[in-house]
N, C-alpha and C positions, 0 to 999 in steps of 0.2 A: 221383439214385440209380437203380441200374438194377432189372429186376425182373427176371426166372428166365427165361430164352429157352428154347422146344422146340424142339424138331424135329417138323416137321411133315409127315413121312414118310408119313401117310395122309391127308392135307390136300388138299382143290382148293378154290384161292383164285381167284375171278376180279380179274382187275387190267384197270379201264377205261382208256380213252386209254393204251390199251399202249407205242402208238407216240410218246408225248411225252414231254416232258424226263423227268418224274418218275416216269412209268409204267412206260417202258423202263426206267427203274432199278432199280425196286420187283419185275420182272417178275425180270429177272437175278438180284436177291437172294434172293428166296423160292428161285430153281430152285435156288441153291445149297445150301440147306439145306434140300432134299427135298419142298418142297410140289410139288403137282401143279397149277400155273399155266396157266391160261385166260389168254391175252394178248387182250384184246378191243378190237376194233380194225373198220375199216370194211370193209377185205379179206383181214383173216387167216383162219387159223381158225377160230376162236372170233368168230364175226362182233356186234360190238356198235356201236352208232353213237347219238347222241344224240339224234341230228335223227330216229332212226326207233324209236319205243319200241316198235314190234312185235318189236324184238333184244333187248329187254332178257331177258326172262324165262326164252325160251331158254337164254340167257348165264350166267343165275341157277340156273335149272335141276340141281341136284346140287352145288351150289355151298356149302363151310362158310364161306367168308368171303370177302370186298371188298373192296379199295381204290376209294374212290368220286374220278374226277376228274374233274370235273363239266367239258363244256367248252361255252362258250366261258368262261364266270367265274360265280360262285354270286350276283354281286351284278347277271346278265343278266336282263331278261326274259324270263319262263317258267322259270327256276331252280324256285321254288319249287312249281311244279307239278309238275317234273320230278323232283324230290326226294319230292314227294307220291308218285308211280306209282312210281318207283325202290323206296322202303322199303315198298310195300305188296307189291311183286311179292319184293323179298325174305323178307318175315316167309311169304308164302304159300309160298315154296320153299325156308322151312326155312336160311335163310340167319343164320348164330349169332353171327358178328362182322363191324361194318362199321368203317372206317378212310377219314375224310371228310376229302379236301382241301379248305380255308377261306382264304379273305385273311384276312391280319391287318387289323383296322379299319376291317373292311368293315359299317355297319349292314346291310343290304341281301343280304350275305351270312349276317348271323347269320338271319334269318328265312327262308332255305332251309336252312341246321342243324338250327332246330327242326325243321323240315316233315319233313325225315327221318326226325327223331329219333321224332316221333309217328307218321309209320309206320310208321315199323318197330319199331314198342315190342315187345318182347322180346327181340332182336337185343340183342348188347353194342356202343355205338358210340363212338367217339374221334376227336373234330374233332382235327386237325392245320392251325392258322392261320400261314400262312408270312408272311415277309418276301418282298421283292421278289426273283426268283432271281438270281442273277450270271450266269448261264446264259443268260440274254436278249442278254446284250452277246456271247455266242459260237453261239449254237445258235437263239435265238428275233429279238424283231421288231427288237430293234436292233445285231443281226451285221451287216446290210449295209450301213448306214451307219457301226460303227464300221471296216469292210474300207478305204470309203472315205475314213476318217478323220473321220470327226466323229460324235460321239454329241448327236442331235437329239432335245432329249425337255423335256415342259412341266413341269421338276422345280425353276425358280428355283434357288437356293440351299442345297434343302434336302435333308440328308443321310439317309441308308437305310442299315439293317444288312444290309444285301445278305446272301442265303444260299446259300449253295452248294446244288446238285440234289443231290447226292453225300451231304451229312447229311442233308435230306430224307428219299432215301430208305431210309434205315438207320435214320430216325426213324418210319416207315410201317412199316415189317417189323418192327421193336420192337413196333412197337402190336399186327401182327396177328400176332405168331406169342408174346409175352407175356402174361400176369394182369397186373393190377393196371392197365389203362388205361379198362377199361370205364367210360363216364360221363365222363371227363376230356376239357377241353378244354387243348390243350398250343401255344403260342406260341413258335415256333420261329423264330429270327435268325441273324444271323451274329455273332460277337464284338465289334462296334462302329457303330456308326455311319457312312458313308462320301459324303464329298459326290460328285456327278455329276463334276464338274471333278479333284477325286483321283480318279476311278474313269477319266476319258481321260487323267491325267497318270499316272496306271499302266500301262495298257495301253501308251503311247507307249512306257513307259520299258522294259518287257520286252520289245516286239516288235523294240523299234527303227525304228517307222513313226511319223510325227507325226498322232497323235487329238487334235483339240480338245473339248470339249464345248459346243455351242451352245442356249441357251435358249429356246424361243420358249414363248408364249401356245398356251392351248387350243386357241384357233380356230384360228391356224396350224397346230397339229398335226393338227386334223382334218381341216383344209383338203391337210396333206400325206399323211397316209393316204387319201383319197380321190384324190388322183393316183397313191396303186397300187393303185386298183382296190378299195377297202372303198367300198359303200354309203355315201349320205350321211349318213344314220341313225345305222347304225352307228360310221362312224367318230366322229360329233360324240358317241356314247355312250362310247365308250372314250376318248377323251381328256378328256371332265369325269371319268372314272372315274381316270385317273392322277393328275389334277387334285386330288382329292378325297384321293387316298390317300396324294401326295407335299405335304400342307401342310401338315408337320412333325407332326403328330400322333403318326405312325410311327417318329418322330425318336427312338428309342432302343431299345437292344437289354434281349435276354431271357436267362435262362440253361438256356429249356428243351431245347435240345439238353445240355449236361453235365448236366441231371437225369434224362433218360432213357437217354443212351446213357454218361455215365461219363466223358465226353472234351470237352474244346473245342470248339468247331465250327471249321473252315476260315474263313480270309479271305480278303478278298478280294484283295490282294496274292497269297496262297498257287494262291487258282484262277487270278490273274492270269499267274503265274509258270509254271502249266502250261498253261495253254488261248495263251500267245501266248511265251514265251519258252523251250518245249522244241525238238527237234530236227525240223528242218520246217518250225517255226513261223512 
C-alpha cells in the first residue's frame, strides 16, 4: 500500500553517490517533482566523497533530507564508523529525514544501520535493503565480461531476485518525499528468483550475442579482480562478500516494492528486454 507523496517544492535533499547506478536515479526523480537536489559526487557541485569526511557537513549543510549511499558497501571496513560521523554531522545540521541504502542479508551491514540510526537519533530514517541489482550485468562490475560474452561470478547455482535500479529508485523518493516510512526497514527484490545461467541465457536471447555464465570459486574471483587492478585485500574482501550473499539465503523474493509503490516490480527478462534487445542494442 502506498502512502500520500508531496511535493517537495521547498525541499533540498542531498543525494550521495550522485553519479552511481542508484543515485543518478534518485537524483532525476526528486528534480522532477520540485526538490532542490544536492547531487553529491567527487567533482560536481555539490562536492561529497566518502573517502574524505571533511565534505560531508558542508554537503549537509541546509540540507532537509538524504539518501545515504554508502560506497564501497555498508558491510566494508570503516562502514560503521562512517555511518557514526555521517548521522552526527546530520542531526548537527538539522538534517529531518534520512533514506539508507542496505544489502539484503548483509549481518555486517545491519551494524552500520544501527550506527546511523544512533546518530542521528531524531532524524526520521528508512533502511532500504536491496536485492542484487540487474544493472551490474549492464552498467556495473559484470558489463564487461557479459560485452564479451560470459558472465564470471562465484554464484554456483544459486538463484537471486535480481532488482531493477529503476524501482529502487522510485522506492528511495517514496521513502523521502512520503509519511509513513519513518523507522521502517523495507526489503526490496525483483518478482522472482533468477539463476545466473537464466540471467546469460536471457541476455543471449535478447541481444542475439552468445553469453554463457561461468562459475568459478572465490579464490578465482579474487584472483581475477586482482588482474584488474583491485588490491589484494580488497579483492579477496568482495568476493567472500558475494560469496556470503549468493549461498541461497537471499534465494527468494519480497513483495516490498508492490507495498510501497502500488505496482509490481520489473523483471528481469523485462530489464533484459531493454538494456540489450532495443534499437542499437
Amino acid at each position: 500500500m502506498t502512502t500520500q507523496t508531496k511535493h517537495f517544492e521547498n525541499t533540498t535533499i542531498l543525494v550521495t553517490s550522485a553519479t552511481g547506478k542508484t543515485g543518478r536515479r534518485v537524483a532525476e526523480r526528486l528534480a522532477a517533482r520540485g526538490a532542490t537536489v544536492r547531487a553529491g559526487s567527487r567533482s560536481g557541485a555539490t562536492v561529497f566523497d566518502w573517502e574524505a569526511p571533511e565534505t560531508w557537513a558542508p554537503a549537509l549543510r541546509g540540507a532537509d533530507a538524504a539518501y545515504v549511499a554508502y560506497y564501497p558497501d555498508l558491510a566494508a571496513p570503516g562502514a560503521v564508523e562512517a555511518m557514526e560521523t555521517f548521522g552526527r554531522l546530520a542531526a548537527e545540521n538539522g538534517v529531518r529525514r534520512l533514506t539508507l541504502l542496505s544489502g539484503r542479508g548483509e549481518p555486517e551491514a545491519v551494524l552500520a544501520e544501527e550506527a546511523l540510526r544512533a546518530a542521528a537519533s531524531g532524524a526520521e530514517l528508512t533502511v532500504v535493503r536491496a536485492a542484487f541489482f540487474a544493472q551490474n550485468f549492464n552498467e556495473g562490475l559484470l558489463a564487461e565480461g557479459v560485452a564479451e560474452g560470459a558472465v564470471v561470478f562465484p554464484a554456483g547455482d544459486t538463484a537471486e531476485p535480481f532488482i531493477d535500479a529503476d524501482d529502487l529508485a522510485d522506492v528511495v523518493v517514496e521513502t523521502l518525499t512520503a509519511d509513513g516510512h519513518a523507522g521502517r526497514v523495507h526489503e526490496v527484490t525483483g518478482p522472482r528468483p533468477v539463476g545466473f545461467a537464466e540471467v546469460a541465457a536471457e541476455i543471449s536471447r535478447v541481444s542475439g550475442r552468445p553469453v554463457v555464465y561461468r562459475p568459478v570459486s572465490e579464490t578465482e574471483y579474487a584472483h581475477l579482480l586482482s588482474g584488474f587492478g583491485l588490491a589484494a585485500g580488497e579483492a579477496q574482501w568482495l568476493a567472500a562478500l558475494f560469496g556470503t550473499l549468493l549461498d541461497g539465503h537471499n534465494a527468494s523474493a519480497t513483495d516490498g516494492v508492490k507495498r510501497i509503490l502500488g505496482r509490481e516490480p520489473r523483471s528481469f527478462a523485462e530489464f533484459a528486454a531493454e538494456a540489450w534487445g532495443g534499437p542499437g542494442a
